[in-house]
C-alpha positions in Angstrom: 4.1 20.2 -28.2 3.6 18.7 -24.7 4.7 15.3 -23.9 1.9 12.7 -22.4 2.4 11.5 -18.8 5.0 8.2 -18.5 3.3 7.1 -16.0 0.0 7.9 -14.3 -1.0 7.4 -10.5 -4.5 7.3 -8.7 -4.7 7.7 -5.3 -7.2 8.6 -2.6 -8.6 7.0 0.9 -9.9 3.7 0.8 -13.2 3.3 -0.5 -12.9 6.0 -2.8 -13.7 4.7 -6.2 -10.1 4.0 -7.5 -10.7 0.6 -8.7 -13.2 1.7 -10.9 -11.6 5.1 -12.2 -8.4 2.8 -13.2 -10.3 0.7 -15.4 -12.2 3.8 -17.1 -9.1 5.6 -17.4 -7.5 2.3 -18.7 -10.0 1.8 -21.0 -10.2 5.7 -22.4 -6.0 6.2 -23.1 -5.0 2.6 -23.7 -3.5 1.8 -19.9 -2.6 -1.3 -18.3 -3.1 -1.3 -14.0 -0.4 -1.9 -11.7 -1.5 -2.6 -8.2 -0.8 0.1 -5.5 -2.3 -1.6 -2.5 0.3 -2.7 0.3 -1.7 -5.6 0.8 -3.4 -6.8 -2.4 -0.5 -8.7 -3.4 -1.3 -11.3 -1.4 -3.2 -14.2 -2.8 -5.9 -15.6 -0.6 -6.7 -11.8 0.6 -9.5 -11.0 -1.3 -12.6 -9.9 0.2 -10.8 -7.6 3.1 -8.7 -5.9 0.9 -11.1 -5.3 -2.0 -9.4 -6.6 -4.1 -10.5 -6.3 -8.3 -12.6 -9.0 -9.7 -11.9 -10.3 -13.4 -15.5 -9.2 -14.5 -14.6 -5.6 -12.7 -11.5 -5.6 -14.8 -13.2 -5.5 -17.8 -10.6 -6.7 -19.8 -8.3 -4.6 -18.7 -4.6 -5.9 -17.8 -3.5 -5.8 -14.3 -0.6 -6.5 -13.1 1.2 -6.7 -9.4 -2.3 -8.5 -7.9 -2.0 -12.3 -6.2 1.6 -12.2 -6.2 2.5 -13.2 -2.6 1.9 -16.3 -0.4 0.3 -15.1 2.8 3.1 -16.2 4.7 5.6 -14.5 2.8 6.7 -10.8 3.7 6.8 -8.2 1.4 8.7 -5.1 1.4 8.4 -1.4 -0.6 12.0 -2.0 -1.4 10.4 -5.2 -3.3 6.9 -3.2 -4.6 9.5 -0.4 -6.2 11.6 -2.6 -7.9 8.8 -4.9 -9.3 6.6 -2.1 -10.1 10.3 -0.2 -11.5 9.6 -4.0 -14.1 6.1 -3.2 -14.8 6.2 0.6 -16.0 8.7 -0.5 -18.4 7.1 -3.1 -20.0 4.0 -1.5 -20.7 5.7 1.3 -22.2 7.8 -1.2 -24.1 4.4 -2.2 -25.5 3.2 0.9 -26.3 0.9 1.0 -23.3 0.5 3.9 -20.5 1.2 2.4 -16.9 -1.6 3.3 -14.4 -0.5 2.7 -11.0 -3.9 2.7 -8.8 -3.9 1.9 -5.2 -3.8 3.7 -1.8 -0.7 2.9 -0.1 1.2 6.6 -0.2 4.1 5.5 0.7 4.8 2.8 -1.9 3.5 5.5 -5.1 5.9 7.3 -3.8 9.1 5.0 -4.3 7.9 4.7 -7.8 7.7 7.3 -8.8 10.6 9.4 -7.2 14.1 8.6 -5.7 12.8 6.8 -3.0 16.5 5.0 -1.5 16.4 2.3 0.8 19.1 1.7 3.2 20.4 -1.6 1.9 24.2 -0.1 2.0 23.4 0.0 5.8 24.3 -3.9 6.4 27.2 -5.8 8.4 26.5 -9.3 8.2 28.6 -10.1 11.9 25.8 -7.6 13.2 22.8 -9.3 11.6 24.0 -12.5 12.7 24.8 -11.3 16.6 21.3 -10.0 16.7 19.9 -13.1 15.0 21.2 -14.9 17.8 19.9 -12.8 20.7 16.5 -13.3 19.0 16.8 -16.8 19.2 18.5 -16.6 22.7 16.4 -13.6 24.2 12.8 -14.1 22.5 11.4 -11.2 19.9 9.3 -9.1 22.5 13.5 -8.4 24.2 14.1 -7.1 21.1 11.2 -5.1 20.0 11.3 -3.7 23.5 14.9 -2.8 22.5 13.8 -1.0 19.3 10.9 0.5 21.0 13.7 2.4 23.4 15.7 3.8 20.6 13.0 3.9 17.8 10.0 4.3 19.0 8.4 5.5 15.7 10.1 2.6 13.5 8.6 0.3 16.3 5.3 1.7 15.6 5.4 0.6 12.0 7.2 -3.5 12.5 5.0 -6.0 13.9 6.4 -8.2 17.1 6.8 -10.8 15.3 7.9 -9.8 11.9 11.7 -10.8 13.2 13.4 -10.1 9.8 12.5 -6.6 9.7 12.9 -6.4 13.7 16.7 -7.4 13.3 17.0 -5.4 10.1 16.0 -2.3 11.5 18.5 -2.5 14.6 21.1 -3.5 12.5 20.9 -0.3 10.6 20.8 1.5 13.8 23.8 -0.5 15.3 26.2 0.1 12.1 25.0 3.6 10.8 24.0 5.5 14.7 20.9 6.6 12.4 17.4 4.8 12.1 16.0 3.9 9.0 13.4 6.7 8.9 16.7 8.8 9.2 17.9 7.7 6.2 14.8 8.1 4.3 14.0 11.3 5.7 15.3 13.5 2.5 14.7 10.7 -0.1 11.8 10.7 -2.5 11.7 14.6 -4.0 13.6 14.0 -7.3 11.1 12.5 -9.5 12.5 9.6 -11.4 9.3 10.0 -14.3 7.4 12.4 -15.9 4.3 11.8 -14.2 1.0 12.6 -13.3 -0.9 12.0 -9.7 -4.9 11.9 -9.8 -6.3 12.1 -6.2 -10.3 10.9 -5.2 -11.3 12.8 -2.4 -15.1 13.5 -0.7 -16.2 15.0 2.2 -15.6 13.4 5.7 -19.0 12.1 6.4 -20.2 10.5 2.9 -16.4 8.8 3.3 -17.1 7.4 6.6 -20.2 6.3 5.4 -19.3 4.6 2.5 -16.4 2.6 4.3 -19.0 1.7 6.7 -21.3 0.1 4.2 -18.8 -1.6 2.7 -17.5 -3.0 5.6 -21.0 -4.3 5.8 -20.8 -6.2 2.7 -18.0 -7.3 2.8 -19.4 -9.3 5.7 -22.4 -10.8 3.9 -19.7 -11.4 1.3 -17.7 -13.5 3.5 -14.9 -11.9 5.0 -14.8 -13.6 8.6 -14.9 -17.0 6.8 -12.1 -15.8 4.7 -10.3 -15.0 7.8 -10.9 -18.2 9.4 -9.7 -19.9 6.3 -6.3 -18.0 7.3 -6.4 -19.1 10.6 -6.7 -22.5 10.2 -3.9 -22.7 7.5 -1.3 -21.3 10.6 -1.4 -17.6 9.0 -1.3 -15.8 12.6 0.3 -13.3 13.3 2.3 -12.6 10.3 2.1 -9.6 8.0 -0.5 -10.6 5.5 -3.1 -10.5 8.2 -2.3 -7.4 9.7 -4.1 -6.3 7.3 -7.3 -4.2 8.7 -10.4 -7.0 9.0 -8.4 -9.5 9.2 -6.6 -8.7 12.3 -9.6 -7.6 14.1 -11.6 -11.0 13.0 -8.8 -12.9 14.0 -9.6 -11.6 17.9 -13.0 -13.1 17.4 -12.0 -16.1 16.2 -9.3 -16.4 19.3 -12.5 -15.5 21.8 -10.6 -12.0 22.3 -13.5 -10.2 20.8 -17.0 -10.2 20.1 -18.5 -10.6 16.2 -20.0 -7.3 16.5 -17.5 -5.5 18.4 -14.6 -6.9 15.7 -16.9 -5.4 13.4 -17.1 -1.8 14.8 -13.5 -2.0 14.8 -13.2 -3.0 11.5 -14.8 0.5 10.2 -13.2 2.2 13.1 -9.6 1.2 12.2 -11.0 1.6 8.5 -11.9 5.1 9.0 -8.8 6.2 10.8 -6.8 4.4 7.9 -8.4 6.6 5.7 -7.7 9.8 7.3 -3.7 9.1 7.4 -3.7 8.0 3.5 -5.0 11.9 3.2 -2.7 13.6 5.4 -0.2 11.3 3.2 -1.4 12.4 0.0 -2.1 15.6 0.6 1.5 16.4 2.1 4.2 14.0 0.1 2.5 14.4 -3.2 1.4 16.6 -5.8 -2.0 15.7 -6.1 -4.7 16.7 -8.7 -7.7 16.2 -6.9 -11.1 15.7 -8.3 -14.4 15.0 -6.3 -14.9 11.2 -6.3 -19.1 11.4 -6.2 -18.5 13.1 -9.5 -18.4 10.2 -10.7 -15.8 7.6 -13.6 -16.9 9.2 -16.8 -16.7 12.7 -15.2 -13.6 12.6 -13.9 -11.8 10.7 -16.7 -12.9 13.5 -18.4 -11.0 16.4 -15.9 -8.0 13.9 -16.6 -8.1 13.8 -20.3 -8.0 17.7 -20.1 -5.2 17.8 -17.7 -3.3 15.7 -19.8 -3.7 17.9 -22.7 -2.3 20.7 -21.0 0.2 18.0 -19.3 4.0 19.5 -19.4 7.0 17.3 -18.3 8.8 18.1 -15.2 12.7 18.1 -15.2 13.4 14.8 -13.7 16.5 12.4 -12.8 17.5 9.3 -14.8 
């Protein structure tokens, strides 16, 4: 007799209908949600990040949502242990973990032997580079990082100096970047799981993250933003966040209303199209046509699951 999924994952570009298919699903097997969104553990972020609503929850428990001051970073070191916490205790209570969110890269270090370079570290290092930071300003050493590691540059803000240092440390005392190290990580899954994918043609996609960049709008979101603003959170990684960024050049006279807006759905829609080339090529996806629809598709699930057959995986 097969074995049920441990643990269960929905993914699928923003805008896609995962909030909703977790709580169906949730509801249907008996599930508990565990966020998968980068940046919806950040309190205060609400309205950019679409984040769940109590009366969308349904009574369903979520967990991993409002977890993080918006000045506070946040690592997928961090998201994989905490989340590591969460499948456990669910199961513990007889409950099937749903992990539901569109940030690839973080699913992923759940749910397989995703390793993390914290062996890399030489605390006389960290502490010389510390210095030149103070001594030499941030943009000397991003510029450095941007010579050696131009695709790790691409993915550490300026002025995120924690991750800045930490990722020339690992450099300096390994000779290999941290995408190095990473490179062959994360193929070993560490549960016997199963990955449900929303996907939709290009166009209704683009038009659906369109319109809901429109509402979120006339829901509030630059006032949201400028509620950020005015607290000092500027610049830091919270409000990199797509929306909040963008408004944030508005409210610095950088950018018009409307043309922040545009480039809100722009960087929105381009977003979405990495998060598929993501899913489709680091994970084993079982996709099902998001206009189909909650019921429908929870439906496809509950027949894949009966059918479900553990994979050989590490402990």
């Amino acid at each position: 007799m097969n074995k049920m999924p441990e643990v269960i994952a929905i993914v699928g570009p923003t805008a896609s209908g995962k909030t909703a298919l977790s709580v169906a699903l949730a509801k249907a097997i008996g599930g508990e949600v565990i966020n998968g969104d980068a940046m919806q553990v950040y309190k205060e972020l609400d309205i950019g990040t679409a984040k769940i609503t109590a009366e969308e929850m349904d009574g369903v428990p979520h967990h991993l949502f409002d977890v993080k001051e918006p000045n506070e970073s946040f690592s997928v070191a961090e998201y994989q242990t905490a989340v590591r916490h969460w499948i456990k205790d669910i199961q513990d209570r007889g409950k099937t973990p749903i992990i539901a969110g569109g940030t690839g890269l973080y699913v992923q270090s759940v749910l397989y032997d995703f390793r993390f370079t914290e062996e890399a570290a030489d605390l006389a290092v960290r502490e010389r580079l510390e210095r030149e930071l103070v001594e030499q300003g941030a943009e000397a050493l991003y510029a450095k990082l941007l010579s050696i590691d131009p695709a790790g540059a691409e993915k550490i803000h300026p002025n995120n100096h924690r991750r800045l240092v930490r990722a020339l440390e690992i450099i300096e005392v390994t000779g290999k970047t941290k995408g190095d190290h990473e490179e062959n990580a994360g193929h070993a899954a560490l549960y016997n799981h199963l990955i449900i994918g929303l996907e939709m043609e290009r166009d209704v996609l683009y038009e659906r993250i369109d319109r809901r960049v429109d509402i979120m709008m006339d829901r509030g979101l630059l006032d949201e933003a400028r509620t950020l603003w005015d607290a000092g959170i500027q610049g830091m990684q919270s409000v990199q966040a797509i929306g909040y960024k963008e408004l944030h050049q508005t409210i610095e006279g950088k950018l018009l209303l409307d043309e922040a807006v545009e480039l809100i759905k722009k960087n929105t829609r381009n977003y979405a199209k990495r998060q598929m080339t993501y899913f489709r090529n680091k994970l084993e996806v079982n996709w099902f046509d998001a206009q189909l629809g909650s019921v429908e598709i929870v439906k496809g699930i509950l027949r894949i699951m009966q059918d479900f057959e553990c994979e050989k995986r590490i402990r």
